[in-house]
KEVOTOR-704467 format. One record per atom (N, C-alpha, C, O): residue number from 1; atom name; x, y, z. Coordinates in pm, whole numbers, always signed. Atoms other than C-alpha are relative to their C-alpha. Last residue first. Layout:
N
(NUM, "CA", (X, Y, Z))
...
This chain:
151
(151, "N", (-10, -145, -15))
(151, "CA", (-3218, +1915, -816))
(151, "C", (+97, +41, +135))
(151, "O", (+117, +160, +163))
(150, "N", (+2, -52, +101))
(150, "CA", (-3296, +1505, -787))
(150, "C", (+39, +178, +49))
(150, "O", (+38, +209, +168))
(149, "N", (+118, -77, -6))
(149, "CA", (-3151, +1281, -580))
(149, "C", (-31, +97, -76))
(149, "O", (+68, +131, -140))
(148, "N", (-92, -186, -30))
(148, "CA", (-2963, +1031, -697))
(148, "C", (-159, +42, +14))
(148, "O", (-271, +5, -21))
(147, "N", (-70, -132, +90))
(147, "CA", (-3153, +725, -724))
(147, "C", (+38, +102, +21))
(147, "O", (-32, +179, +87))
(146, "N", (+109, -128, +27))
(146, "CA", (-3221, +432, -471))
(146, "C", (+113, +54, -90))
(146, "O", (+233, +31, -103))
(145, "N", (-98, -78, -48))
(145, "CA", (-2961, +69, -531))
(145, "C", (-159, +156, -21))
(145, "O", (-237, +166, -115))
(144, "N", (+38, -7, -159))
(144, "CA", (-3163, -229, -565))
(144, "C", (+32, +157, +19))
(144, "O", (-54, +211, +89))
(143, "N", (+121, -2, -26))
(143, "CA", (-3160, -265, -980))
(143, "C", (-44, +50, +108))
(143, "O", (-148, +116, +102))
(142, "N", (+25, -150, +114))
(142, "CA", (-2786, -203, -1015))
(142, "C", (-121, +8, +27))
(142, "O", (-136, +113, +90))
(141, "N", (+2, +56, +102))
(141, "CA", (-2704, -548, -765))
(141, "C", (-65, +125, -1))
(141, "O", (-121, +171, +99))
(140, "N", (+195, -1, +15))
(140, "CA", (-2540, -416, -466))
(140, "C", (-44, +0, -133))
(140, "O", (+23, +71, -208))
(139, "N", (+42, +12, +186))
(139, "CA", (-2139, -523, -468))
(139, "C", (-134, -5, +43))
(139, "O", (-179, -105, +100))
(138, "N", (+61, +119, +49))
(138, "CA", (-2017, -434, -81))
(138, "C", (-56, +39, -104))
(138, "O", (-87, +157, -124))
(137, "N", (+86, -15, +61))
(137, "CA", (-1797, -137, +82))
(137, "C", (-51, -180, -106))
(137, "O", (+28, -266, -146))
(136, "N", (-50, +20, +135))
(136, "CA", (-1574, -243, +371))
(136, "C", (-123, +18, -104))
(136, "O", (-223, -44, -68))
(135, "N", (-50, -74, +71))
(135, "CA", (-1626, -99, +675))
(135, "C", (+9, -40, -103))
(135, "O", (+40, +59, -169))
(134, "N", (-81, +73, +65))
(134, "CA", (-1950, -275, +802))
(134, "C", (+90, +142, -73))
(134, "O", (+38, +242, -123))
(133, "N", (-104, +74, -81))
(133, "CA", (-2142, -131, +1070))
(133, "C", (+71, -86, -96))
(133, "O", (+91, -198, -49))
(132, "N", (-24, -86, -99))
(132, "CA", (-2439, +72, +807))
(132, "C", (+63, -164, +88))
(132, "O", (+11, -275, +74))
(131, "N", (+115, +23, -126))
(131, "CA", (-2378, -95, +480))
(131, "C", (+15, +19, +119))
(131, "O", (+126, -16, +161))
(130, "N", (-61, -11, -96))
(130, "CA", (-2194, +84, +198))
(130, "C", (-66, -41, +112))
(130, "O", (-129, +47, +172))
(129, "N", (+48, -85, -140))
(129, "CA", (-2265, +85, -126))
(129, "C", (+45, -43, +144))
(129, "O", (+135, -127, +147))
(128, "N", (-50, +71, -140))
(128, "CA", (-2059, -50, -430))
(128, "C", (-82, +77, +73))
(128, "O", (-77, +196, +41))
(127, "N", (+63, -60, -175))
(127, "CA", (-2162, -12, -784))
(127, "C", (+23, -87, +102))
(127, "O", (+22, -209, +108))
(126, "N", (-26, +36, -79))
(126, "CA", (-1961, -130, -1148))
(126, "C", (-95, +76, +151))
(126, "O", (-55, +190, +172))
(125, "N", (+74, -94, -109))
(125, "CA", (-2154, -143, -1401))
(125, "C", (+41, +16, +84))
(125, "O", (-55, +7, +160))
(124, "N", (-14, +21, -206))
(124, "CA", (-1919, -267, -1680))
(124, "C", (-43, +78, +44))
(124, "O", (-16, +194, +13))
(123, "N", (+85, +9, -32))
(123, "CA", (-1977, -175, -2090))
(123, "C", (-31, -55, +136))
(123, "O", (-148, -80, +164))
(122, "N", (+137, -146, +67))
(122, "CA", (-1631, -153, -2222))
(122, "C", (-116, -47, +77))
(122, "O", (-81, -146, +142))
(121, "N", (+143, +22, +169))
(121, "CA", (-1342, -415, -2148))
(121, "C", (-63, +133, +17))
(121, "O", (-10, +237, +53))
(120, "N", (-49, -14, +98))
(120, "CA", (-1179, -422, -1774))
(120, "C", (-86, -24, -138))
(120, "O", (-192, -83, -157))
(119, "N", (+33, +48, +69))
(119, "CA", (-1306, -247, -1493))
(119, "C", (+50, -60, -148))
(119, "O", (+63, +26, -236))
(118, "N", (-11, -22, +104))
(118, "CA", (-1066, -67, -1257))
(118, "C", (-72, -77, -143))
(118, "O", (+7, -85, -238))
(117, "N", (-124, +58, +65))
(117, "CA", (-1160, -167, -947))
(117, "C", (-17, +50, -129))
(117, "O", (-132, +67, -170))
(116, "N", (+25, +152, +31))
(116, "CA", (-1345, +104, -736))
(116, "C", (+112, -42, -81))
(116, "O", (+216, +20, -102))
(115, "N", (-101, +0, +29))
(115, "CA", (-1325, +416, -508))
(115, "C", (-17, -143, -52))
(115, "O", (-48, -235, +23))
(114, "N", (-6, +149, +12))
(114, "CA", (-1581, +627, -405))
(114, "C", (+108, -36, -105))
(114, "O", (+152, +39, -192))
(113, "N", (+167, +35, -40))
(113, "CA", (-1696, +975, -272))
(113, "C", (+39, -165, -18))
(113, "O", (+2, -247, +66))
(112, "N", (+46, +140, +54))
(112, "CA", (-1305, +1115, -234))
(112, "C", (-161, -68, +17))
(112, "O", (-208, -77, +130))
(111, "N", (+96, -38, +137))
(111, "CA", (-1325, +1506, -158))
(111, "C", (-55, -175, -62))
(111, "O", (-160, -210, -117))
(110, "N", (-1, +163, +57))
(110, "CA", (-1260, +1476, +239))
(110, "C", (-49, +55, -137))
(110, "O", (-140, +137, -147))
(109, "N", (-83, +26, +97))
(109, "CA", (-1231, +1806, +401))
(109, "C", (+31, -100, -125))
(109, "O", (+113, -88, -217))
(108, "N", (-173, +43, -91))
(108, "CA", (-1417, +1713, +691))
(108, "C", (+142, +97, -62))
(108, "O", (+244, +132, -1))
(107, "N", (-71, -97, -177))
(107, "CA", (-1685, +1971, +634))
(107, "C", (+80, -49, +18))
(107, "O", (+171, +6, +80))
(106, "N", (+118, +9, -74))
(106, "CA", (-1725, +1818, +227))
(106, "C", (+48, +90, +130))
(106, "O", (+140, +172, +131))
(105, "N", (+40, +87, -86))
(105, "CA", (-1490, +1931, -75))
(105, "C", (-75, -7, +147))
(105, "O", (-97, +107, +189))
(104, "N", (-63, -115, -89))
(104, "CA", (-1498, +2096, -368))
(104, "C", (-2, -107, +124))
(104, "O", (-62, -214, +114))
(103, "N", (-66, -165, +26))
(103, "CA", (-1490, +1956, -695))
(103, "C", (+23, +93, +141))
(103, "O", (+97, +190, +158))
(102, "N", (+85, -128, +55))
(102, "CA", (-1634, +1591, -586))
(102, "C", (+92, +96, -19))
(102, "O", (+201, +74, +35))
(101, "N", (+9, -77, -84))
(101, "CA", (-1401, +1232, -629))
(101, "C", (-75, +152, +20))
(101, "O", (-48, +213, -84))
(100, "N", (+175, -99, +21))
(100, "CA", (-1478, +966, -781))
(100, "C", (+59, +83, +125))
(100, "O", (+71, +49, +243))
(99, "N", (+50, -92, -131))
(99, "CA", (-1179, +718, -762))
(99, "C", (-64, +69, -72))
(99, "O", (-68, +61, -195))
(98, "N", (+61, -107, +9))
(98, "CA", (-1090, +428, -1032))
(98, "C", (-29, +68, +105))
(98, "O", (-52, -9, +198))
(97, "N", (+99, -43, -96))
(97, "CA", (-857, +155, -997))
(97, "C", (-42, +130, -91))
(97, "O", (+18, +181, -186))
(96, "N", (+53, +115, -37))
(96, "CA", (-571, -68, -1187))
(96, "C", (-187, +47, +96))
(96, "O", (-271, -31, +141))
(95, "N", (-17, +125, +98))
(95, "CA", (-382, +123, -1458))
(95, "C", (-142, -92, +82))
(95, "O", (-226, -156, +20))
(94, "N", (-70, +64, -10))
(94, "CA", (-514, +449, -1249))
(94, "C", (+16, -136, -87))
(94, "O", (-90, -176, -134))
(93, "N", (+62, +111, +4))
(93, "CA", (-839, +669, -1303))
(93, "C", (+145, -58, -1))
(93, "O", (+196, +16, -85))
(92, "N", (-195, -5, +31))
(92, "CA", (-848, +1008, -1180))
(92, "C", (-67, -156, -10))
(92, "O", (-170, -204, +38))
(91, "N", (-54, +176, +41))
(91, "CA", (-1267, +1087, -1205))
(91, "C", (+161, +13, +11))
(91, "O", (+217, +116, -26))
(90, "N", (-155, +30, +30))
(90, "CA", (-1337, +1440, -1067))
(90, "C", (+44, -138, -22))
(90, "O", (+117, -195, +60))
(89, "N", (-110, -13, -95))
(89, "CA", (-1722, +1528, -1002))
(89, "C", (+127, -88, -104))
(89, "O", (+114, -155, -207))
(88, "N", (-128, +73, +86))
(88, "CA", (-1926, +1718, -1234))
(88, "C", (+40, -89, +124))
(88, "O", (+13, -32, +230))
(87, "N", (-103, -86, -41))
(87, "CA", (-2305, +1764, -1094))
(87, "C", (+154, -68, -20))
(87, "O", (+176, -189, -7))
(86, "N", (-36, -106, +72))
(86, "CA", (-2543, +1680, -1334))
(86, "C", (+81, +53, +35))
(86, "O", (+133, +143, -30))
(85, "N", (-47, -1, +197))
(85, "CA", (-2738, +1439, -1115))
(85, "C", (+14, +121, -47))
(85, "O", (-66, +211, -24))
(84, "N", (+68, -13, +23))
(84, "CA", (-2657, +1523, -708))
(84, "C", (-1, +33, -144))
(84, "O", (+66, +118, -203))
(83, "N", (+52, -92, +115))
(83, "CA", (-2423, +1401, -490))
(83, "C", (-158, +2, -84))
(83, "O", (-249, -75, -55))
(82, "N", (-78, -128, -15))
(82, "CA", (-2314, +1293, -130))
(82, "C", (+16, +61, -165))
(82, "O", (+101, +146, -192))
(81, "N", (+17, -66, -98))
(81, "CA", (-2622, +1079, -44))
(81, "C", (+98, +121, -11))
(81, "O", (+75, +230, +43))
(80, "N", (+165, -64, +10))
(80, "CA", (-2720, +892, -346))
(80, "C", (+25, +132, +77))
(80, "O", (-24, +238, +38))
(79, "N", (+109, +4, -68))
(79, "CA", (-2308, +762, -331))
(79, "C", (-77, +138, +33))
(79, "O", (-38, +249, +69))
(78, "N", (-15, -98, -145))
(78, "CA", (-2114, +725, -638))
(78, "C", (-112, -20, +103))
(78, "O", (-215, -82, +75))
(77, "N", (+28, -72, -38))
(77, "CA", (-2097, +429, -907))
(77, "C", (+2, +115, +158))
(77, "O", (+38, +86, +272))
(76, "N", (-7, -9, -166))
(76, "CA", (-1911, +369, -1159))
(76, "C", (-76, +83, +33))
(76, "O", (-102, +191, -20))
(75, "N", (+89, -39, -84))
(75, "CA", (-2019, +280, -1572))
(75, "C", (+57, -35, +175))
(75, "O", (+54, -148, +222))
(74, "N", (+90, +90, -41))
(74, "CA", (-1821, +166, -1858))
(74, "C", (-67, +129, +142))
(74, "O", (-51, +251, +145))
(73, "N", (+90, +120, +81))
(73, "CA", (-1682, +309, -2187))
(73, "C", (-73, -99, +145))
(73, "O", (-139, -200, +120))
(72, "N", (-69, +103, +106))
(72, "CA", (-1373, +466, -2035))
(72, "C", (-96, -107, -28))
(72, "O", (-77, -228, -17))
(71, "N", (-106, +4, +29))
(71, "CA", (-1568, +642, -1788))
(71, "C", (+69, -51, -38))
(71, "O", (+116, -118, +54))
(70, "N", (-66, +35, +128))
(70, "CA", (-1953, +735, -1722))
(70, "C", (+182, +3, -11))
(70, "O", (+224, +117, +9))
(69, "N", (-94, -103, +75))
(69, "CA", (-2037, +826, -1381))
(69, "C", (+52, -69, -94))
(69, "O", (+138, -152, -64))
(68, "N", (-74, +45, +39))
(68, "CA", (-2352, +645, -1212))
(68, "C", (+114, +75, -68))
(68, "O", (+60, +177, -111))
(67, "N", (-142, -9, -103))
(67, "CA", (-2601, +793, -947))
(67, "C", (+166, -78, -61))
(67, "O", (+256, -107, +18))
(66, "N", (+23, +151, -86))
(66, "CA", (-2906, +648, -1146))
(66, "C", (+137, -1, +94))
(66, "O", (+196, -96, +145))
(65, "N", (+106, +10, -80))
(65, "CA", (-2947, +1025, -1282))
(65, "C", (-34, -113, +102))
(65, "O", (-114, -112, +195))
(64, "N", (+204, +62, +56))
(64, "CA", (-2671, +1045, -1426))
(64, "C", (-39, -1, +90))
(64, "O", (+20, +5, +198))
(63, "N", (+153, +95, -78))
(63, "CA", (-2348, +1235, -1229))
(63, "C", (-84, -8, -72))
(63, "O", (-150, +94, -91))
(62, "N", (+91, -40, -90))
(62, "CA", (-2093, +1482, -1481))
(62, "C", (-64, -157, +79))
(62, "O", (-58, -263, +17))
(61, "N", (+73, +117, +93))
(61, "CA", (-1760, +1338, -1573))
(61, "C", (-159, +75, +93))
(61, "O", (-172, +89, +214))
(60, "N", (+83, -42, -76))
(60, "CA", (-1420, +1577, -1498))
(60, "C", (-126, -70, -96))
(60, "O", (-122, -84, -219))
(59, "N", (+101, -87, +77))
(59, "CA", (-1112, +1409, -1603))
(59, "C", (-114, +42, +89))
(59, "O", (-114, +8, +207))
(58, "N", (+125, -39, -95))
(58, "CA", (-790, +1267, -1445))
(58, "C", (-86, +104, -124))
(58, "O", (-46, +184, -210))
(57, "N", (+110, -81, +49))
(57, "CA", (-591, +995, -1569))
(57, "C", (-58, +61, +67))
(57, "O", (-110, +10, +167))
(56, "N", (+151, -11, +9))
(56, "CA", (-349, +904, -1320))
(56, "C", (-73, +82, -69))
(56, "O", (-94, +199, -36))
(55, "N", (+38, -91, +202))
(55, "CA", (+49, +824, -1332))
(55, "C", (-176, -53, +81))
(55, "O", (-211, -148, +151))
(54, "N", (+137, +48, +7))
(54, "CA", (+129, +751, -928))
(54, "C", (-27, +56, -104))
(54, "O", (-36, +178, -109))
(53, "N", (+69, -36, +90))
(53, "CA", (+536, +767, -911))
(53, "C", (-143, -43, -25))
(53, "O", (-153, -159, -66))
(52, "N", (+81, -22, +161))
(52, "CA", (+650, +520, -759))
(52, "C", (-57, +94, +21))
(52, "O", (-133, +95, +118))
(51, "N", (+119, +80, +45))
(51, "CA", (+806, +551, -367))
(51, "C", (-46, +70, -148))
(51, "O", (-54, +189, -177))
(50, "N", (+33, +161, -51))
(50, "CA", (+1166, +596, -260))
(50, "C", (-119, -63, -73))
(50, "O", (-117, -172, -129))
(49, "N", (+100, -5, -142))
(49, "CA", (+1216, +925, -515))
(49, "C", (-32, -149, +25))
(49, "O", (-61, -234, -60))
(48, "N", (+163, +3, -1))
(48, "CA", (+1463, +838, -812))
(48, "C", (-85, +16, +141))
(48, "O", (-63, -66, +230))
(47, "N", (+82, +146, -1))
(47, "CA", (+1785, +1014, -786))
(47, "C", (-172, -39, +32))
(47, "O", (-264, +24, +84))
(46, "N", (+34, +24, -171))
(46, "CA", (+1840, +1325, -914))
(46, "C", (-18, -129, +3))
(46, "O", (-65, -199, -86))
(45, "N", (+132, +124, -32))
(45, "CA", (+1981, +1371, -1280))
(45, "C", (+7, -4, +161))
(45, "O", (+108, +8, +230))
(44, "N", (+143, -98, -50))
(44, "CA", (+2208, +1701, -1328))
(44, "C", (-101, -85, +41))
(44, "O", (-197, -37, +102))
(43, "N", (-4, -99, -95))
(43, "CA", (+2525, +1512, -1396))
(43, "C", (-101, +25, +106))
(43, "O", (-111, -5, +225))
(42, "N", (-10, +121, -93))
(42, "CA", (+2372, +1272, -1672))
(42, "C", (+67, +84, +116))
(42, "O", (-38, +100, +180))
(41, "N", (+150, +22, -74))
(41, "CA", (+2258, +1626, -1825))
(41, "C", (+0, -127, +61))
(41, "O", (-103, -152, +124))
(40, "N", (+68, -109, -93))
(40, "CA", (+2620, +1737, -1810))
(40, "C", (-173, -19, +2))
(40, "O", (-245, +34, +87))
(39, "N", (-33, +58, -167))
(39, "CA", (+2702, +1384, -1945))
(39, "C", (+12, +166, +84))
(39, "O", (+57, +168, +199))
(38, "N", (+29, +105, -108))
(38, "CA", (+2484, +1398, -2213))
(38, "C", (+25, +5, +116))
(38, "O", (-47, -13, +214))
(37, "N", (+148, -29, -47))
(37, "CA", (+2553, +1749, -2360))
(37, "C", (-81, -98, +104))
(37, "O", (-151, -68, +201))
(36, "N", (-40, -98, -96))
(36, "CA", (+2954, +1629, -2396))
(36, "C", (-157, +47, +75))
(36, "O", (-174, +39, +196))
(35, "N", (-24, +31, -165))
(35, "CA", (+2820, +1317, -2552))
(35, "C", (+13, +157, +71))
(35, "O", (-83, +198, +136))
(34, "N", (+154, +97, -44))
(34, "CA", (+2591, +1491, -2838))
(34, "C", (+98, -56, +131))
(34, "O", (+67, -13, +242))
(33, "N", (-75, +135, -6))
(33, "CA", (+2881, +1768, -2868))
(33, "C", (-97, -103, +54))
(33, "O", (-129, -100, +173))
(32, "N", (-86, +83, -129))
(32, "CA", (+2645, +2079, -2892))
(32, "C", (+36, -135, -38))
(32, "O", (-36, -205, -110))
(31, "N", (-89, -45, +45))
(31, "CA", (+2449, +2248, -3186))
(31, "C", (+90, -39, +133))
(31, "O", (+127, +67, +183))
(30, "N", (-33, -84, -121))
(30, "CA", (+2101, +2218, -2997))
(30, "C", (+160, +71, -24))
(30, "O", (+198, +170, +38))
(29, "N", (+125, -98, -64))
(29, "CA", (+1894, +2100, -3333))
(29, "C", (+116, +139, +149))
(29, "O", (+121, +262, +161))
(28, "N", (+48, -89, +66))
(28, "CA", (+2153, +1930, -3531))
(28, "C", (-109, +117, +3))
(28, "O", (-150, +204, -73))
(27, "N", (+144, +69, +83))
(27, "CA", (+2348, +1740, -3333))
(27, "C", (-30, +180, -31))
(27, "O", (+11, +291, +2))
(26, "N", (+69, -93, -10))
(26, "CA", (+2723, +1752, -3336))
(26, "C", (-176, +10, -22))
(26, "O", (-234, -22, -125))
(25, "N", (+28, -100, +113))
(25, "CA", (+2904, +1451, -3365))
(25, "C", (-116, +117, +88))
(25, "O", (-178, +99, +193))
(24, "N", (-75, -90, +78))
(24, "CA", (+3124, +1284, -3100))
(24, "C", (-63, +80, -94))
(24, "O", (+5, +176, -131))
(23, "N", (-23, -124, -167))
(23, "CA", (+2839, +1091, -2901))
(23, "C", (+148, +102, -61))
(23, "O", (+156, +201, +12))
(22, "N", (+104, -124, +49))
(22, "CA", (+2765, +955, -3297))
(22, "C", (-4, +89, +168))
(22, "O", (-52, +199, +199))
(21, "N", (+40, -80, +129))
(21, "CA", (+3085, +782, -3340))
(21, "C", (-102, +110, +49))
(21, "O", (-80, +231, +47))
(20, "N", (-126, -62, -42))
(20, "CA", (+3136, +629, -2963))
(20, "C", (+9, +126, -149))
(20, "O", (+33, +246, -136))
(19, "N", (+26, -91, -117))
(19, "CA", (+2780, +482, -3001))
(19, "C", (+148, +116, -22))
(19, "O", (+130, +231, -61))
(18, "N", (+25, -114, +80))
(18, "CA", (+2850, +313, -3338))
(18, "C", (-35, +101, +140))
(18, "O", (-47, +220, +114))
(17, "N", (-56, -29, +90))
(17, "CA", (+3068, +19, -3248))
(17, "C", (-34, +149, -25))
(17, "O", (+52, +233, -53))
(16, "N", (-148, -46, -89))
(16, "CA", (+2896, -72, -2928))
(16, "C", (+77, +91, -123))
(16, "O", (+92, +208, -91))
(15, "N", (+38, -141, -59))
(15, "CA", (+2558, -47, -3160))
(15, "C", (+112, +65, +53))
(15, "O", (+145, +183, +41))
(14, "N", (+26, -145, +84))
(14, "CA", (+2729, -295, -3390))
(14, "C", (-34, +129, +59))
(14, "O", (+12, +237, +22))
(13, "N", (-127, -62, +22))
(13, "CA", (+2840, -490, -3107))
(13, "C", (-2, +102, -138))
(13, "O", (+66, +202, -163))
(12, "N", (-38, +8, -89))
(12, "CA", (+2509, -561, -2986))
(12, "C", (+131, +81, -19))
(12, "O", (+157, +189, +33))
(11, "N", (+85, -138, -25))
(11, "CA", (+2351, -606, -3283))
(11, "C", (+82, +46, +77))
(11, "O", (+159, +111, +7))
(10, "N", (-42, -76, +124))
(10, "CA", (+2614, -895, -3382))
(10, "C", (-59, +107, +10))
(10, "O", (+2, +196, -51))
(9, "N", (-105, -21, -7))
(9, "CA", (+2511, -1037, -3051))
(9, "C", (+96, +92, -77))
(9, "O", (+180, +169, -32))
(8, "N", (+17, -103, -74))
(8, "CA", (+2149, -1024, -3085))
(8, "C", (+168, +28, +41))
(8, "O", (+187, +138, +94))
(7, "N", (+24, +56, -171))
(7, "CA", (+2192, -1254, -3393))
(7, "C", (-7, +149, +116))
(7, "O", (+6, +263, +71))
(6, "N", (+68, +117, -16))
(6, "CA", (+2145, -1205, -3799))
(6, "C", (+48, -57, +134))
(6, "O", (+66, -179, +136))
(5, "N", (-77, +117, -76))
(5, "CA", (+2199, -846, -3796))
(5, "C", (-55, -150, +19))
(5, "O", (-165, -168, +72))
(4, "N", (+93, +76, -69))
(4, "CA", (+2026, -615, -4102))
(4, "C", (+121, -131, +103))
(4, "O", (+201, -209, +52))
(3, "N", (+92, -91, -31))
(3, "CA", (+2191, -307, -4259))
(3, "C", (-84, -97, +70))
(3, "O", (-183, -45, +121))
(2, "N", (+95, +95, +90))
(2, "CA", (+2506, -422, -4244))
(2, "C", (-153, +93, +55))
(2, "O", (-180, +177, +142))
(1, "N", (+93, +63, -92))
(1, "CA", (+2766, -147, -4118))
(1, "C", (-105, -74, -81))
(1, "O", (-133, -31, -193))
């Protein structure tokens, strides 16, 4: 075998070449026929569930004092009204979003406090509040916003 291919074709058929070799040898950790082991764990495979898979960082981030939660280098924030600085709540953070959520949760049940875009880079403020008859949460400039409450 060459040790370097000069097209994807010549790769191609080198691998074809060497597959059938090394699914015949014995590996060296489980002591089994490398194909024979395959195709009882190709067997055993389920099919994939209808909907993705949700991969999410999750950590626990205490509340500052300006109602903000530190995470991956930038700054979200929660609302004045359903915590209080120092207290952890539950960051999960997604490729594309962040949620805030508290440790236990409220009378509904509900643990989610807030839910933003995933900031990209380091040093982003992100805050949203919530204005009374509007569902959708709105960008309040960092300065406006009251402070957690204290104790």
């Amino acid at each position: 075998m060459q040790a370097y291919a000069s097209s994807v074709e010549e790769m191609d058929a080198a691998f074809t070449a060497w597959v059938p070799r090394r699914r015949s040898q014995i590996h060296k950790t489980h002591r089994e026929v490398i194909g024979e082991r395959a195709a009882r764990e190709h067997a055993a495979l389920k099919p994939l569930p209808p909907t993705p898979y949700l991969v999410a960082e999750r950590h626990l981030r205490p509340v500052g004092k300006d109602c903000l939660v530190a995470f991956g280098g930038n700054l979200y924030s929660v609302p004045a009204r359903r915590v209080r600085p120092r207290r952890l709540v539950e960051t999960r953070a997604t490729k594309s979003q962040v949620m805030l959520h508290s440790t236990a949760p409220d009378a509904s049940g509900e643990t989610l406090l807030a839910m933003h875009p995933r900031a990209v880079g380091r040093g982003a403020r992100t805050a949203t509040v919530t204005k009374p008859g509007r569902a959708r949460p709105q960008a309040a400039p960092l300065g406006t916003r009251r402070p957690c409450r204290a104790g």
